[in-house]
The first five atom37 places (N, CA, C, CB, O) and aatype in JSON, in Angstrom:
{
  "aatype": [20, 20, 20, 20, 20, 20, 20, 20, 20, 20, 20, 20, 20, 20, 20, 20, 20, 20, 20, 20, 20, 20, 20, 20, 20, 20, 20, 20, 20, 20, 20, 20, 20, 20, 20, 20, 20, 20, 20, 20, 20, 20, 20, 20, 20, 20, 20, 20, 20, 20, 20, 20, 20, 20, 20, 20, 20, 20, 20, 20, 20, 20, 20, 20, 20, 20, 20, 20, 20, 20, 20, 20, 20, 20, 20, 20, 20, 20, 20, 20, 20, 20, 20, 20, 20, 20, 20, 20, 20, 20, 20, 20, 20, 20, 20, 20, 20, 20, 20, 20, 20],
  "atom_mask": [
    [1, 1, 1, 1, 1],
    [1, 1, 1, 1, 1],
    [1, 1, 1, 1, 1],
    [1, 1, 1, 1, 1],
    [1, 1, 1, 1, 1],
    [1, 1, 1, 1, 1],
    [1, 1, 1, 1, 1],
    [1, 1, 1, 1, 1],
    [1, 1, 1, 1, 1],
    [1, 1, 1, 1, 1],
    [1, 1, 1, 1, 1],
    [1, 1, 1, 1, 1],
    [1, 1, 1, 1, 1],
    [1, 1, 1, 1, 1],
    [1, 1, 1, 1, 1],
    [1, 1, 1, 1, 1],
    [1, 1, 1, 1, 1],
    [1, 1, 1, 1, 1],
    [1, 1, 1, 1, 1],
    [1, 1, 1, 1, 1],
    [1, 1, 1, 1, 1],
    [1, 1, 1, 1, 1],
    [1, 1, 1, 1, 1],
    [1, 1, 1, 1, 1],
    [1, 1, 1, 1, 1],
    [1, 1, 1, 1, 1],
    [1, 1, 1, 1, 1],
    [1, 1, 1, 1, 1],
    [1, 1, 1, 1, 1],
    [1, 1, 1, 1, 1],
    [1, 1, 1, 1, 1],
    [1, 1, 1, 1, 1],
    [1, 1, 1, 1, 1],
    [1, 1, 1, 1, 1],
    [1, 1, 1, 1, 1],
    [1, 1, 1, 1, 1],
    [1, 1, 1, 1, 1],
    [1, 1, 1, 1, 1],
    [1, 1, 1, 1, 1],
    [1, 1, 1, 1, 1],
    [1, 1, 1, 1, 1],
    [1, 1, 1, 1, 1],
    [1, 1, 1, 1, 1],
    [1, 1, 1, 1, 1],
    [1, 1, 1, 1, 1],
    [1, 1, 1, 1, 1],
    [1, 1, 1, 1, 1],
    [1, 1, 1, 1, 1],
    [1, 1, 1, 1, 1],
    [1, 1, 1, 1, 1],
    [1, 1, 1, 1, 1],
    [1, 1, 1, 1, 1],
    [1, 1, 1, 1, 1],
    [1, 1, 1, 1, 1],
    [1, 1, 1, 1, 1],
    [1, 1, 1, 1, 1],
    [1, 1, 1, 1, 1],
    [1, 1, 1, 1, 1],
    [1, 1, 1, 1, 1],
    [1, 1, 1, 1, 1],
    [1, 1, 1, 1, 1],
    [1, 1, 1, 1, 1],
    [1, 1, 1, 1, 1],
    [1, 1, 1, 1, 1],
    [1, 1, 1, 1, 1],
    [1, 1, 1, 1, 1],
    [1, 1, 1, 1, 1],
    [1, 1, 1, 1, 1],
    [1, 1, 1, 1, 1],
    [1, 1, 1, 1, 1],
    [1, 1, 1, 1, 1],
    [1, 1, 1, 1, 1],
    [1, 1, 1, 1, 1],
    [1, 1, 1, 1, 1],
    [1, 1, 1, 1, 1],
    [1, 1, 1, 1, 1],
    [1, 1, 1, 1, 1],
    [1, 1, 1, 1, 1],
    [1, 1, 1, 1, 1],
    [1, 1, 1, 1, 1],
    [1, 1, 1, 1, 1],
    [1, 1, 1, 1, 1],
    [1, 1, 1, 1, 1],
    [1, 1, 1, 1, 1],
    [1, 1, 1, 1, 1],
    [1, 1, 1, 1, 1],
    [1, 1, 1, 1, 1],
    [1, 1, 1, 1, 1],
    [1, 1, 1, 1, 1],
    [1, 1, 1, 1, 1],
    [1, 1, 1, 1, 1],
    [1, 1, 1, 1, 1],
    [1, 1, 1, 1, 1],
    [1, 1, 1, 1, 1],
    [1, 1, 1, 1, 1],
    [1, 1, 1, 1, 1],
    [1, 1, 1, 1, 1],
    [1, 1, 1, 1, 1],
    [1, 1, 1, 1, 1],
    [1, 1, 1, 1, 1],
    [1, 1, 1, 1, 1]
  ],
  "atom_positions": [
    [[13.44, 5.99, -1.44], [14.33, 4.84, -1.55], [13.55, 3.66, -2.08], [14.97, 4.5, -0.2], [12.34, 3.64, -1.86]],
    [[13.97, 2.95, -2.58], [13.53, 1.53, -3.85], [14.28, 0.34, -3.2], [14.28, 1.76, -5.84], [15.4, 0.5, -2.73]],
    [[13.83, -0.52, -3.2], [14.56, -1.92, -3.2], [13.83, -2.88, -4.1], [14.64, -2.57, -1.73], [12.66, -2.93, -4.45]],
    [[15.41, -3.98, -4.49], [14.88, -4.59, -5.7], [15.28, -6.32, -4.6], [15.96, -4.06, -7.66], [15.99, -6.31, -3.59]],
    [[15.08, -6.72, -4.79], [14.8, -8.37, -4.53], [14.19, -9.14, -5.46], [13.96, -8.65, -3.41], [13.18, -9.05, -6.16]],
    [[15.8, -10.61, -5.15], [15.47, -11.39, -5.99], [14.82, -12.3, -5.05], [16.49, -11.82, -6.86], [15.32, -12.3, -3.92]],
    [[13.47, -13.38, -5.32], [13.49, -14.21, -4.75], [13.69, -15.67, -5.82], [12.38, -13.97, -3.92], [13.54, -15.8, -7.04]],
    [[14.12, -16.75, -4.63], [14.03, -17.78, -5.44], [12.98, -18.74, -6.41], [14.41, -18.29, -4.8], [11.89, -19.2, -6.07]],
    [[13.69, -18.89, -7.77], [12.59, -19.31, -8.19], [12.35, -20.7, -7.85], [12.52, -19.08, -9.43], [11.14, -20.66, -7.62]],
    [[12.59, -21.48, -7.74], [12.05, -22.9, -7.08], [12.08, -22.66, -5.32], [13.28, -24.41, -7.6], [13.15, -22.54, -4.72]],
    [[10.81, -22.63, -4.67], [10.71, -21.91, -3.71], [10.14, -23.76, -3.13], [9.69, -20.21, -3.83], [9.21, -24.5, -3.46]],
    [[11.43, -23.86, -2.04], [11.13, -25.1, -1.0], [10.72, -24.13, 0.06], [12.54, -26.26, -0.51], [11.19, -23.01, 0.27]],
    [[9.49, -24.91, 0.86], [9.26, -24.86, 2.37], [9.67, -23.82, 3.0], [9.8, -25.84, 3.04], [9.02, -22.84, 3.38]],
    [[11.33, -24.18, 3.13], [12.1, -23.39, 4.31], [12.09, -21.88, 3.4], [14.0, -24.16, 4.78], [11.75, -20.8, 3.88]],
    [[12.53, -22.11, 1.97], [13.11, -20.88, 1.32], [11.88, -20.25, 1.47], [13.77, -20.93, -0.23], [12.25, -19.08, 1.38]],
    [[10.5, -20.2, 1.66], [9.45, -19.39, 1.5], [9.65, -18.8, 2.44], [8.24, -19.82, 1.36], [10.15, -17.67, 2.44]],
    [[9.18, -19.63, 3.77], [9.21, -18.66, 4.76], [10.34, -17.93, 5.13], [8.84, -19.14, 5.76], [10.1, -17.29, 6.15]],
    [[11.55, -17.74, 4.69], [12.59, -16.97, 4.83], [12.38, -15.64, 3.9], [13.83, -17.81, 4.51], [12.83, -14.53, 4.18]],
    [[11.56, -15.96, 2.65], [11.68, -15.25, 1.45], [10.51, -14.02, 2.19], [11.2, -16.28, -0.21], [10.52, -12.79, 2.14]],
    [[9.67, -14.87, 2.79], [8.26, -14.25, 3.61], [8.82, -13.01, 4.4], [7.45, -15.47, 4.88], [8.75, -11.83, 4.05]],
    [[9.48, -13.61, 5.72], [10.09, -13.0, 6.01], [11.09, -11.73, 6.01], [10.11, -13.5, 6.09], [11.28, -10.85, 6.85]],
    [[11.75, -12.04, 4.49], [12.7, -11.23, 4.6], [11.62, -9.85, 3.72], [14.33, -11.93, 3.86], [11.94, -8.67, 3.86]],
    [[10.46, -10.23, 2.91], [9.9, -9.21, 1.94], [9.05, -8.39, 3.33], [8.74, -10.02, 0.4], [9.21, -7.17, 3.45]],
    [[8.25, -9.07, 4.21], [7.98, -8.34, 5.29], [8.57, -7.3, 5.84], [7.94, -8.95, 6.02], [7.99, -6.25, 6.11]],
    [[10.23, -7.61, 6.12], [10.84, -6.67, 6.76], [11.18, -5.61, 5.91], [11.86, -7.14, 7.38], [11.02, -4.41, 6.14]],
    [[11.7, -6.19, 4.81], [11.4, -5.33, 3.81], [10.61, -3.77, 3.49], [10.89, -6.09, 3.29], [10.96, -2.59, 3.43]],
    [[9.17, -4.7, 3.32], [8.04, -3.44, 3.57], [8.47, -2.63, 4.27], [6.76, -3.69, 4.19], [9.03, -1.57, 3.98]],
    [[8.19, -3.17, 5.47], [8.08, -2.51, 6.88], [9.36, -1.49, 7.06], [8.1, -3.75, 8.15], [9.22, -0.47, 7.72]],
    [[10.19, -1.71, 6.65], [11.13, -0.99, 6.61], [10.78, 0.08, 5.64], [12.25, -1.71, 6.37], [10.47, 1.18, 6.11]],
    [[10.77, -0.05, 4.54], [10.3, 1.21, 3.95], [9.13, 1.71, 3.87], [10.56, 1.27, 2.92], [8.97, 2.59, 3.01]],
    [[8.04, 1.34, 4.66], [7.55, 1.74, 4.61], [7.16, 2.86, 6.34], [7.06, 0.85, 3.88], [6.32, 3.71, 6.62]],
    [[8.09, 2.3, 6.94], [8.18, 3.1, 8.06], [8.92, 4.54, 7.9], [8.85, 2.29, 9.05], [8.46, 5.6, 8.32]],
    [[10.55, 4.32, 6.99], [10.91, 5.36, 6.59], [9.84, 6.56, 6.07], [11.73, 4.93, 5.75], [9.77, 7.7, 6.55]],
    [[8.95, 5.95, 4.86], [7.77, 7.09, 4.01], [6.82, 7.51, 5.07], [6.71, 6.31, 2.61], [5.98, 8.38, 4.86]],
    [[6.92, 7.03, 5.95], [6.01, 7.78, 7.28], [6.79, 8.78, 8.03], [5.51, 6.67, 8.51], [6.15, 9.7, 8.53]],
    [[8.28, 8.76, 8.23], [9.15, 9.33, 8.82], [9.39, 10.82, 8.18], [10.25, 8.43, 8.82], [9.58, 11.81, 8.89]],
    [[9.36, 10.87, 6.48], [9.7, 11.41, 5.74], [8.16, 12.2, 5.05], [10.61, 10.5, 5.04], [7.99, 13.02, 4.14]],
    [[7.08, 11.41, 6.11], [5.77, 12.59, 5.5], [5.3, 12.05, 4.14], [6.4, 14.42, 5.16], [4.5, 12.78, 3.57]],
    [[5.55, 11.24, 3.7], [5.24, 11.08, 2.47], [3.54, 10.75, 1.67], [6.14, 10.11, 2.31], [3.07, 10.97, 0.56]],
    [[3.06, 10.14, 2.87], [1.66, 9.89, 2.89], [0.65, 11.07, 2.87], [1.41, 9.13, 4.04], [0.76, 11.77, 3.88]],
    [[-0.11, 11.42, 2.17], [-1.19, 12.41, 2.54], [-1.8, 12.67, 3.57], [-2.01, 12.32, 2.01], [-2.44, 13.71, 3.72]],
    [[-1.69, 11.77, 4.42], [-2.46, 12.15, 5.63], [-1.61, 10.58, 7.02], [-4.75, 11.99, 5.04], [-0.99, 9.56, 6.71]],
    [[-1.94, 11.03, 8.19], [-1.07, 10.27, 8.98], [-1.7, 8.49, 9.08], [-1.01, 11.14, 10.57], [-2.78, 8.24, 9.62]],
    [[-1.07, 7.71, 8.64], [-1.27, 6.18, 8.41], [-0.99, 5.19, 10.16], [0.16, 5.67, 6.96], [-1.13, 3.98, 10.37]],
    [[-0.69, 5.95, 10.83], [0.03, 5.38, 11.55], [-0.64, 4.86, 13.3], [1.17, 6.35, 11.45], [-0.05, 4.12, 14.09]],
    [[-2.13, 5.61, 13.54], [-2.65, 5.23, 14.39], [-4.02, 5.07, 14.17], [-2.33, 5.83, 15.25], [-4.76, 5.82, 14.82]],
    [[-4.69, 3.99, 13.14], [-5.98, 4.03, 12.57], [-7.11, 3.46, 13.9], [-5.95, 2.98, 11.05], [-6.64, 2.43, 14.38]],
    [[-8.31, 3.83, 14.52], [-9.07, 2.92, 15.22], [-9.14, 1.52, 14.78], [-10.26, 3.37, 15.27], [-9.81, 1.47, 13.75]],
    [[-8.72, 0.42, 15.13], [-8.88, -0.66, 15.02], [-9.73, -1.31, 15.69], [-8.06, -1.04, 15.05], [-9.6, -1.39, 16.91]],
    [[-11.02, -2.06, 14.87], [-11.84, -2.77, 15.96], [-11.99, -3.96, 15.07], [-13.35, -2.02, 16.56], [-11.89, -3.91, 13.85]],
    [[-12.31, -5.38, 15.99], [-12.69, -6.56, 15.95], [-13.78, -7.16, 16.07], [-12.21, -6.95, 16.47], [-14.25, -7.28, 17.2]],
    [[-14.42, -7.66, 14.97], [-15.88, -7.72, 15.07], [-15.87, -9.3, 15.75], [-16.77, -7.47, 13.41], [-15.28, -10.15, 15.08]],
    [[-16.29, -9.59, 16.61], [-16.91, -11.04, 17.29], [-17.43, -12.12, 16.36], [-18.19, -10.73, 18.23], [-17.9, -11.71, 15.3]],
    [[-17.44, -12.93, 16.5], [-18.36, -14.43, 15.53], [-17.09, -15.08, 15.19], [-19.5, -14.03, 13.69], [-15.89, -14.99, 15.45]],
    [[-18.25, -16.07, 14.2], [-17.29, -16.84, 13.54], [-16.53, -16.7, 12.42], [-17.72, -17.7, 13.36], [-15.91, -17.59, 11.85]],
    [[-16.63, -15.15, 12.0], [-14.89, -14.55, 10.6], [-14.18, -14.08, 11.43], [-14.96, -13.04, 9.12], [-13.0, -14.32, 11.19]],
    [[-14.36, -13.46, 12.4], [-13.67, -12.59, 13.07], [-13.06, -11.06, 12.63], [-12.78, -13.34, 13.37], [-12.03, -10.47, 12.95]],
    [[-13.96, -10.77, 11.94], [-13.95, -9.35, 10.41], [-12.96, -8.35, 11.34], [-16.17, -8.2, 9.85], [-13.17, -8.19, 12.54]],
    [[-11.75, -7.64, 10.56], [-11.65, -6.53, 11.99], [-11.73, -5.81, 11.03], [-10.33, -6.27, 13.22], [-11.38, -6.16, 9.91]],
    [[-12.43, -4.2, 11.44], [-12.61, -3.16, 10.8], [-11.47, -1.9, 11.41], [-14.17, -2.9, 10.94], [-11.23, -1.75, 12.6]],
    [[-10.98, -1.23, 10.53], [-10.19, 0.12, 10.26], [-10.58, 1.1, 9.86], [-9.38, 0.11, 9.58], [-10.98, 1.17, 8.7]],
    [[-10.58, 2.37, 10.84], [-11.25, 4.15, 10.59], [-9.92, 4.9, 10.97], [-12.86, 4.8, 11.93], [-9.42, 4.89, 12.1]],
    [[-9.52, 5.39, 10.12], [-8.99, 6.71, 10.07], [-9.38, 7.57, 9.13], [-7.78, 6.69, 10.0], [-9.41, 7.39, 7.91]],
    [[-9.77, 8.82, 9.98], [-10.87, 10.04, 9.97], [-10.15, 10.38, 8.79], [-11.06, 11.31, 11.33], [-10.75, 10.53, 7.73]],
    [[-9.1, 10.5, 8.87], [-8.34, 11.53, 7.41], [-8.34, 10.42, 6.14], [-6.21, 12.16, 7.75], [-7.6, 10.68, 5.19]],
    [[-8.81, 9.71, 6.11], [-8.4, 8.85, 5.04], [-9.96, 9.37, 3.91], [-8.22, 6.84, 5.71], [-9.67, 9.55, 2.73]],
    [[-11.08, 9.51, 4.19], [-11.89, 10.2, 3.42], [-11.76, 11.7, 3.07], [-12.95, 10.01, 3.94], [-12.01, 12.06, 1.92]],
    [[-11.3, 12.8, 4.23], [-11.3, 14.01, 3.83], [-9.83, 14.31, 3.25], [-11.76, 14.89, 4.95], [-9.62, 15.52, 3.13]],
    [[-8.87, 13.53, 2.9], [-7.56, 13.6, 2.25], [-7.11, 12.92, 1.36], [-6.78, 13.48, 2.9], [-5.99, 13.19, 0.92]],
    [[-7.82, 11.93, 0.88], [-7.78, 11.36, -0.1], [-8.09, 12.25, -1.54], [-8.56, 10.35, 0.21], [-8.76, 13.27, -1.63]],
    [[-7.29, 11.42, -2.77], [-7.26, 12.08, -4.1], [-9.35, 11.69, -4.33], [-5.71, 11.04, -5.54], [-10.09, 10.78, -3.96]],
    [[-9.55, 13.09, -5.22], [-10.67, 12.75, -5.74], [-10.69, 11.76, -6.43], [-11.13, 13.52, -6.3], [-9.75, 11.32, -7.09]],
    [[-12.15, 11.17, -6.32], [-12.09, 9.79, -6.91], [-12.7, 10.47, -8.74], [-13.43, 8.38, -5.79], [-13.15, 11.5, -9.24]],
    [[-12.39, 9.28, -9.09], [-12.34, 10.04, -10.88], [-14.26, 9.43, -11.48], [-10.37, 8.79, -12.41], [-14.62, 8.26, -11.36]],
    [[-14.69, 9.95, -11.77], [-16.17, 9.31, -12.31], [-15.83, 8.32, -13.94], [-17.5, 10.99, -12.71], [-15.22, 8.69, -14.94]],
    [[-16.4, 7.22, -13.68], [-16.29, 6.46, -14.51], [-17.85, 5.93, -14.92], [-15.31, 5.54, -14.03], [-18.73, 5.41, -14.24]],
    [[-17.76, 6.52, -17.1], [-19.07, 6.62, -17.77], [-19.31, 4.91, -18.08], [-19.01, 7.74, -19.31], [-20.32, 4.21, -17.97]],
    [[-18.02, 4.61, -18.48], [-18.34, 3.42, -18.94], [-16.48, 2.38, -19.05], [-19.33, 3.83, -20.63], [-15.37, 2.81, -19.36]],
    [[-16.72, 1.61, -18.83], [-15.55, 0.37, -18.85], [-14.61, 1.06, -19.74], [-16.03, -1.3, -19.54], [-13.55, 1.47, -19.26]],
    [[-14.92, 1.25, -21.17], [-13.72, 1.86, -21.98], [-13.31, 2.83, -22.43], [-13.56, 1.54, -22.73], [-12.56, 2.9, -23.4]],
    [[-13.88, 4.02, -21.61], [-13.77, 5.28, -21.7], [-12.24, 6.14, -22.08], [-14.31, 5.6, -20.49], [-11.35, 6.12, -21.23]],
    [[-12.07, 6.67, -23.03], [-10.86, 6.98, -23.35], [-9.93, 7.47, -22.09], [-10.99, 7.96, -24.39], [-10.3, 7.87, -20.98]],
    [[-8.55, 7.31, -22.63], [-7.35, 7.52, -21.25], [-7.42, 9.16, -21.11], [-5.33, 6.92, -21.71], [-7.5, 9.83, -22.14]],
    [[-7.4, 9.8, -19.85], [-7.32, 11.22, -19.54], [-6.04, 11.24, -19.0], [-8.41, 11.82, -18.6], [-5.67, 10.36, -18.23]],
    [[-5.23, 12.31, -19.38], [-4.01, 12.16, -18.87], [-3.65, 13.21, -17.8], [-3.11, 12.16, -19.94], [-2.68, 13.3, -17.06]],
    [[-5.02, 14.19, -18.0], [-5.07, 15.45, -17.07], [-5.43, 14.73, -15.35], [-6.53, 16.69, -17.74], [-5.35, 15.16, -14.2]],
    [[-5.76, 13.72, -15.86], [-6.73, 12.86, -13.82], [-5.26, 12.09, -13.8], [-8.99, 11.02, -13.84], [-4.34, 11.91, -14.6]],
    [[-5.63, 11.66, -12.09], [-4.54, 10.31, -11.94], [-4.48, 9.54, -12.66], [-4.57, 9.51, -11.02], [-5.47, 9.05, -13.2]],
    [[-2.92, 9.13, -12.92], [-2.9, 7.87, -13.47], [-1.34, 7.23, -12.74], [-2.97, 8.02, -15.32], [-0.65, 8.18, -12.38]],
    [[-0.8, 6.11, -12.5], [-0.15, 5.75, -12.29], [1.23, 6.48, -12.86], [-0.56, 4.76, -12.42], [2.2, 6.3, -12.13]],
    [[1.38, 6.95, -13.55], [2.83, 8.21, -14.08], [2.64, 9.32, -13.35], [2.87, 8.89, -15.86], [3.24, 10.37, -13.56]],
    [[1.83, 9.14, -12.5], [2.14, 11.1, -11.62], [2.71, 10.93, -10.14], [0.25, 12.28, -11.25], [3.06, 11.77, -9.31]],
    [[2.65, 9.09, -10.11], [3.21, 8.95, -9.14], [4.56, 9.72, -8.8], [3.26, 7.81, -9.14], [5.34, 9.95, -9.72]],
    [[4.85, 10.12, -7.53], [6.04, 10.83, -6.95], [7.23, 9.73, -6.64], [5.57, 11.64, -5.52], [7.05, 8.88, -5.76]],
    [[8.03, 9.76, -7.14], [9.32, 8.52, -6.81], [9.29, 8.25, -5.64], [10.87, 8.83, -7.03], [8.85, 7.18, -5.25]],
    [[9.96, 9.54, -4.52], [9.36, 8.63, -3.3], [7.52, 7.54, -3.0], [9.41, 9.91, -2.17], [7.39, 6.93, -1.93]],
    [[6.66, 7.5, -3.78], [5.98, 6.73, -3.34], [5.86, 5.52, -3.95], [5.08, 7.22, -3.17], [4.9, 4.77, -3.96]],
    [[7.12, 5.39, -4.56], [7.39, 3.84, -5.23], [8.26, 2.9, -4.55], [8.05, 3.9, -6.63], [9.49, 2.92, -4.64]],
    [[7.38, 1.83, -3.67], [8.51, 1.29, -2.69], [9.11, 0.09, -3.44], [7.9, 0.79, -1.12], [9.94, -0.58, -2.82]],
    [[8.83, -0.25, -4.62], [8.83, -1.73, -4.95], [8.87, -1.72, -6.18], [7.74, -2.57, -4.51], [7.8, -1.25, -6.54]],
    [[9.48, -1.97, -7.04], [9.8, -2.51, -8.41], [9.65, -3.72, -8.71], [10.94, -2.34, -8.74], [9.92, -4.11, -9.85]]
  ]
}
């Protein structure tokens, strides 16, 4: 499923944070469905979350499957290396994993 939203183009104050709001739920909404429906390679949904102390307050995220399930990463010779159409590229995407137009 896709959703298209318009937001406003002269964006006052109030209209942002409504606009904020409403693209949040948005996400979250579909993007809860593509978890429902398996769509992810591997499960997104309970990563270790930890919080590093000081003054950034850095928080760091591990989920174990996110290295052994992930797409191979592609080796890159040089900046302008001709297009391969056989590796990923953004067109092999699967429709369900297009939440946003």
């Amino acid at each position: 499923k896709k959703a298209c939203v318009t937001l406003p183009r002269r964006l006052t104050p109030d209209k942002v944070q409504v606009s904020q709001t409403l693209l949040k739920d948005l996400v979250d909404s579909l993007w809860n469905n593509c978890k429902s429906e398996n769509v992810f390679r591997y499960d997104v949904s309970e990563p270790c979350l930890r919080c590093v102390p000081g003054k950034h307050q850095f928080c760091v995220e591990y989920n174990e499957h996110r290295f052994s399930k992930k797409r191979v990463a592609q080796a890159v010779s040089c900046c302008n290396q001709p297009f391969n159409d056989s590796l990923f590229n953004f067109n092999k995407l699967k429709n369900e994993e297009i939440l946003l137009e």
